[in-house]
C-alpha positions in Angstrom: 0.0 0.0 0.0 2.9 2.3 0.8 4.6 1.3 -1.8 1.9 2.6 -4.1 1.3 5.6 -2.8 4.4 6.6 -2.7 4.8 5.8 -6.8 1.7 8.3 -6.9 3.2 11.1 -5.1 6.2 10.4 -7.2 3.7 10.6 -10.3 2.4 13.9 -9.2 5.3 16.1 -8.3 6.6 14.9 -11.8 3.2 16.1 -13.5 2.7 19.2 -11.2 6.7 20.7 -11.8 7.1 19.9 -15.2 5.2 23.0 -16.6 7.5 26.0 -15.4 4.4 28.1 -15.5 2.8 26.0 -13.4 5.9 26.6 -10.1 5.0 30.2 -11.2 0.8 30.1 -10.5 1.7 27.5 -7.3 4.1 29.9 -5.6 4.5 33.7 -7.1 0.8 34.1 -7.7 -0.3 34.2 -4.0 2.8 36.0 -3.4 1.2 38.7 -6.0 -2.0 38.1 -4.5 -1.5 38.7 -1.2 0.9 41.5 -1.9 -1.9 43.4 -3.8 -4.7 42.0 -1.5 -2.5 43.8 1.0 -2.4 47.1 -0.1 -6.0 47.0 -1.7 -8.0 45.7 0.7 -9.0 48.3 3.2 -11.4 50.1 5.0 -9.5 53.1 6.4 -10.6 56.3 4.4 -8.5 58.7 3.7 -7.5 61.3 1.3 -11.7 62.2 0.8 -11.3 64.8 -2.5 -13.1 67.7 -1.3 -14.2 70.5 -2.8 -15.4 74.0 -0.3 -18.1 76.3 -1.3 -17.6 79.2 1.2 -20.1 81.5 0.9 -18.8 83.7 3.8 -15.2 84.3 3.7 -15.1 85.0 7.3 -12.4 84.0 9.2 -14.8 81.3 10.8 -15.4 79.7 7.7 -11.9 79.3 7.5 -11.1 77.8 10.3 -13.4 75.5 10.2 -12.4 74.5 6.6 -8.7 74.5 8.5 -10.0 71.8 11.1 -11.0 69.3 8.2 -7.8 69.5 6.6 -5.7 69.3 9.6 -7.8 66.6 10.4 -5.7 64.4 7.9 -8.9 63.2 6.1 -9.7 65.6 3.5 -7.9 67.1 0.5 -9.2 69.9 -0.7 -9.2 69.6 -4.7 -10.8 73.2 -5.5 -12.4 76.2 -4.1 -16.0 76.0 -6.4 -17.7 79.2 -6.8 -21.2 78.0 -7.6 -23.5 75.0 -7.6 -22.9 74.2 -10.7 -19.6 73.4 -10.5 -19.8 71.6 -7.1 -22.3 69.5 -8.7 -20.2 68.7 -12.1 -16.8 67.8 -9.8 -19.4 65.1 -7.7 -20.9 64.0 -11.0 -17.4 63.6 -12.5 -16.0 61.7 -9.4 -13.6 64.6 -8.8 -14.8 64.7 -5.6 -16.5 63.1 -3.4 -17.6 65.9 -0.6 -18.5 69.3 -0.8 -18.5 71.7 1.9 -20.5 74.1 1.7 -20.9 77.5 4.5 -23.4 80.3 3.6 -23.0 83.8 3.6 -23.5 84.6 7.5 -21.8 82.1 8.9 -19.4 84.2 10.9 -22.3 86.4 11.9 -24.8 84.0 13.7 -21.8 82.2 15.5 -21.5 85.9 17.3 -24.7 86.5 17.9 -25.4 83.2 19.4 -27.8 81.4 17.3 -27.1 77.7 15.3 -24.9 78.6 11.7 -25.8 75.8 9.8 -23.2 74.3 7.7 -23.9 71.5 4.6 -22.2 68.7 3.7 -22.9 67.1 0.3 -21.3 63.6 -0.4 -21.1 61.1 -3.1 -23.5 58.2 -1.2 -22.9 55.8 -4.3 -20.5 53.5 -1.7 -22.8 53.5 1.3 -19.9 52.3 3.3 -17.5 54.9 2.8 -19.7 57.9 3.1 -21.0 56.4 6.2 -17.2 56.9 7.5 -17.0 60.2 6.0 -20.2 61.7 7.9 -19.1 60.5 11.0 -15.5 62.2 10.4 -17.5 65.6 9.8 -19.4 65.2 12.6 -16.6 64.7 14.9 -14.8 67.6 13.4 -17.7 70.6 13.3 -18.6 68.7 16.9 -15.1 69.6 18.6 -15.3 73.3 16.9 -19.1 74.1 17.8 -18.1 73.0 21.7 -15.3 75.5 21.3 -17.4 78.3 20.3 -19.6 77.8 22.9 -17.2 78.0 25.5 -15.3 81.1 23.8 -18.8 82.5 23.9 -19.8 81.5 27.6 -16.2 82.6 28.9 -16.3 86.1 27.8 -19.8 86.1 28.9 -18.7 85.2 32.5 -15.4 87.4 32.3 -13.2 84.3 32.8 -12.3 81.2 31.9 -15.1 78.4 32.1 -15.1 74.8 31.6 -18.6 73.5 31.4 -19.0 69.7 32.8 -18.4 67.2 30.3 -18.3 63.1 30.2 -14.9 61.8 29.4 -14.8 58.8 27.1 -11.6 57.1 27.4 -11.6 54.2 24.8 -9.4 51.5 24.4 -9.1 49.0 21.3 -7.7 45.5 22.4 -5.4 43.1 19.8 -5.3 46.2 17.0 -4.4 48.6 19.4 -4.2 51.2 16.4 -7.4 49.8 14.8 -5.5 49.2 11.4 -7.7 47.4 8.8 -4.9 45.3 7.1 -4.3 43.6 10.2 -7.8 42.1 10.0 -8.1 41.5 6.5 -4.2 40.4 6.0 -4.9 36.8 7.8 -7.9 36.2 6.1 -5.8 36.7 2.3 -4.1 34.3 2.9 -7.1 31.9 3.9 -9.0 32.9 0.8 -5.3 32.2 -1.2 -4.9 29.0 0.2 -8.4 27.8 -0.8 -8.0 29.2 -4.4 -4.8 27.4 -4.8 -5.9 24.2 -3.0 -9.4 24.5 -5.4 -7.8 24.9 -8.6 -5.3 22.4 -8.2 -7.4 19.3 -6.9 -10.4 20.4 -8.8 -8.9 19.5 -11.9 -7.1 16.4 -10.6 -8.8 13.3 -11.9 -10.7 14.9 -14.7 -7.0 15.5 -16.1 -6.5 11.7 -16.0 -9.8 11.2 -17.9 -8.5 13.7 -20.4 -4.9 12.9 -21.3 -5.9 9.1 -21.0 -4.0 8.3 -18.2 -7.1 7.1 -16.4 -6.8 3.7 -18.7 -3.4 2.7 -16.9 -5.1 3.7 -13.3 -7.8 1.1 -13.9 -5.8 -1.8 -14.3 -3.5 -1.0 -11.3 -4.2 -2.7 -7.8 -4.4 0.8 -6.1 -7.5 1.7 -3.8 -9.9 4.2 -4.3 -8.4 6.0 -1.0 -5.0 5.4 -1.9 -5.8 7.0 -5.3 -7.2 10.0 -3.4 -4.2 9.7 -0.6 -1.4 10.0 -4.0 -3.3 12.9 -5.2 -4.3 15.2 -2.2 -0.8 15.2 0.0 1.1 16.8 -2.9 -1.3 19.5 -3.2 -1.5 19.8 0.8 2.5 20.2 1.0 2.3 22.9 -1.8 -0.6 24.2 1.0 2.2 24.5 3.7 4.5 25.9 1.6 2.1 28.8 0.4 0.7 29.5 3.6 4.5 29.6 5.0 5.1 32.0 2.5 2.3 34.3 2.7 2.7 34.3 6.6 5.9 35.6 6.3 5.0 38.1 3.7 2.2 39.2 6.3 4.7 39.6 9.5 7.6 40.8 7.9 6.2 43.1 5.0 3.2 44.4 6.5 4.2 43.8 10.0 0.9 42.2 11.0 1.7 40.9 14.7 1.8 37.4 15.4 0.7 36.3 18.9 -0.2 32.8 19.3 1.3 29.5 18.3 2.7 28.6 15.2 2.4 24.9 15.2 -1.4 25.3 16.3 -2.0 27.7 13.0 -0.4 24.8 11.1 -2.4 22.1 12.7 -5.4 24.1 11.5 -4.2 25.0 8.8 -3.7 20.5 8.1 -7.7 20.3 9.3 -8.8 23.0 6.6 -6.8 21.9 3.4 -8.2 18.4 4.3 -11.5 20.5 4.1 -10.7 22.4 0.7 -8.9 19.3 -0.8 -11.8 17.0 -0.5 -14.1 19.7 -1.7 -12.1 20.0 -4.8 -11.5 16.5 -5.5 -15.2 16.0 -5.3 -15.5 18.1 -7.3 -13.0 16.5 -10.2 -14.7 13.3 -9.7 -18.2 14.5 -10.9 -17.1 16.7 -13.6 -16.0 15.6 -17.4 -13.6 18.3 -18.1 -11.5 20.6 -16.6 -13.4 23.5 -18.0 -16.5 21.9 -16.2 -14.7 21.3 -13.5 -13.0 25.0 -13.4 -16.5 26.5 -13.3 -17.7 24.5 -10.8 -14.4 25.6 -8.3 -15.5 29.4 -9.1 -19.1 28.2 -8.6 -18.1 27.1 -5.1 -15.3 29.5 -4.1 -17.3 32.9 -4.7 -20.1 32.2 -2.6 -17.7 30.5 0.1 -15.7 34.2 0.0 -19.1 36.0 0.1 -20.6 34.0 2.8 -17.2 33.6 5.2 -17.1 37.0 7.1 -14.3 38.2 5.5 -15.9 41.3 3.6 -19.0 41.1 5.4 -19.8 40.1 9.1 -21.8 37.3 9.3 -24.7 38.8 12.0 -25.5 41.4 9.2 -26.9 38.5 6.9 -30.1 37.3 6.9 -31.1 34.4 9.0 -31.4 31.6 6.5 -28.4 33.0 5.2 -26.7 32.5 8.5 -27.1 29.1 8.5 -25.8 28.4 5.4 -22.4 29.8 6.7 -22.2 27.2 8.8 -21.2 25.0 6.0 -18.2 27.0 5.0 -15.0 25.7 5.8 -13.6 29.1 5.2 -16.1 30.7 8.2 -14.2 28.5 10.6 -10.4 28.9 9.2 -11.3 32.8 9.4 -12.0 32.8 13.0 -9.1 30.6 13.8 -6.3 32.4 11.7 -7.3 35.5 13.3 -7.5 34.8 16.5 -4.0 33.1 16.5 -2.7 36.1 15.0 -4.5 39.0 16.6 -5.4 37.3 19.8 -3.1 34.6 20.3 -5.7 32.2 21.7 -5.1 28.6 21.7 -6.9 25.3 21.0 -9.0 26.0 24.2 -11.1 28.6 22.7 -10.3 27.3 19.1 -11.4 23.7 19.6 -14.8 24.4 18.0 -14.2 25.3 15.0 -11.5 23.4 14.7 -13.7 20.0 15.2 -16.3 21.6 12.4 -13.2 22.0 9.9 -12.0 17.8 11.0 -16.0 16.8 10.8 -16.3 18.9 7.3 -12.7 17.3 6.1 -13.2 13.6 6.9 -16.8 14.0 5.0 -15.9 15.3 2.0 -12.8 13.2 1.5 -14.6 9.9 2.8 -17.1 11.6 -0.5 -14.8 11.9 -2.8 -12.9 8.2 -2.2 -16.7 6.8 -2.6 -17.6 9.0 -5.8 -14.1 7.8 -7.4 -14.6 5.1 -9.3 -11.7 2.7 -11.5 -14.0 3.3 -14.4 -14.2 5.8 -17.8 -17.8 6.6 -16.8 
């Protein structure tokens, strides 16, 4: 039995390296990937094009327009002198906020009443503009409170400090609340499925196709040593990518580190056994590899879309909910980052780390029963 295996390891690490493109799509393309994942996927907003209608001139109005650039948020891409041309740089994309004070401005803040100030944004990506509200909020907040007690102190002939509540806040595991070290670990989850997907996907339909399947069938191999041969080359090449991309992670974006790294590879062994068997279930009922490529995107999109990595979960609706819980990639989320953000061990882990085992043995005890030594 060993002695076969072993001949189809050989057999596969042959077929697998002998395309120099193909060392190129098994190791430099999740190094691209997670390189521009990286950079690209983020939430922080910054540098909001922003265009000011002031309709005052007052020095109020310009420190107020002051506060939003110091603020480190906003760029300020023109100074519009009408509607028309705030509206054309929105419609254009030029910008994506406009600021707008009215003539006055300067005026009611002295004499005590409310100076309403507008702000127009692009609402087109819900998401952002949400952010940008709340920054302007914050930032006209802070300067009205300092009006008022400019106003009130030089009513009262001295210095006063009205009573205020103190909100102290404090942000634990991403202490500076940076998006790429959430959204780093789980790159290289969704990079390792990909790779895993594509590979095995296409595994035995490429036997039925080059007609290597023939010399299979009269072999005394096994069904599950057939599917042993071909998913351990594919899981080394799993290792190796997620060794990779976890140094990529640390050292180049300097996403911390904090738990154990032989428990994030012991996962990591429970959820390729997961995403292997998937895609060699997958081979075994499709006739081609371009049937069985579609039905790898087929299952990987909605696996992305439904793990929590762009999304959370509790946003979704129920029934959609419970559909999650058949994603391998759901449970591989939550484990990768909280061995790198938290640095929690099996003792909090150990649930979805049985779903992943329960999901794995399943789908590979599947795929060994779907395989059959025949052309049909």
């Amino acid at each position: 039995m060993l002695e076969r295996i072993k001949n189809m390891l050989v057999k596969e690490f042959i077929q697998i390296f002998r395309d120099p493109k193909m060392k190129g799509v098994i190791f430099m393309m999740p190094i691209i990937q997670v390189l521009v994942f990286g950079y690209a996927v983020t939430t922080d907003v910054k540098n909001i094009a922003t265009a000011v209608y002031d309709l005052d001139h007052s020095i109020s109005s310009r420190e107020l327009v002051a506060r939003f650039v110091k603020s480190g948020y906003f760029n300020i891409v023109e100074y519009v002198q009408d509607d028309a041309r705030a509206r054309e740089l929105v419609d254009r994309g030029r910008a994506m906020v406009v600021l707008r004070l009215n003539k006055g401005f300067e005026d009611e803040l002295r004499a005590g009443r409310t100076a309403k100030v507008q702000l127009i944004t692009d609402g087109t990506d819900s998401n952002t503009a949400g952010i940008v509200l709340d920054y302007s909020a914050k930032i006209v907040g802070k300067f009205s409170q300092e009006v008022l007690v400019d106003r009130l102190s030089r009513l009262k002939g001295s210095i006063w400090r009205p009573a205020r509540v103190d909100l102290q806040t404090r942000a634990w595991f991403n202490e500076n609340l940076e998006s790429r070290n959430f959204y780093v670990p789980g790159v290289i989850a969704i990079i390792v499925m990909l790779i895993t997907l594509m590979l095995t996907s296409m595994a035995v339909v490429r036997e039925k196709e080059i007609g290597t399947m023939e010399q299979i069938m009269v072999t005394p191999i096994t069904p599950m040593e057939f599917i042993l041969g071909k998913t351990v080359p594919f899981a080394l090449i799993g290792f190796a990518d997620v060794l990779v991309i976890t140094l990529i992670g640390v050292f180049w974006f300097e996403v911390p580190i904090r738990g154990n790294l032989l428990l994030l590879f012991a996962a990591t062994a429970l959820y390729l056994m997961t995403t292997l068997g998937v895609g060699l279930l997958i081979s075994t009922v499709s006739t081609t590899q371009q049937q069985a490529m579609m039905s790898t995107f087929f299952f990987y999109f909605p696996a992305v879309l439904l793990s929590g990595f762009m999304f959370p979960i509790a946003n979704m609706p129920e029934i959609i909910q419970w559909f999650t819980y058949l994603n391998p990639l759901r449970y591989f989320l939550v484990i990768i980052r909280g061995i790198f953000l938290k640095g929690v061990g099996p003792d909090i882990l150990w649930p979805q780390m049985a779903a992943l085992t329960v999901m794995g043995v399943i789908t590979l005890w599947l795929a060994s029963r779907r395989f059959k030594k025949t052309l049909a």
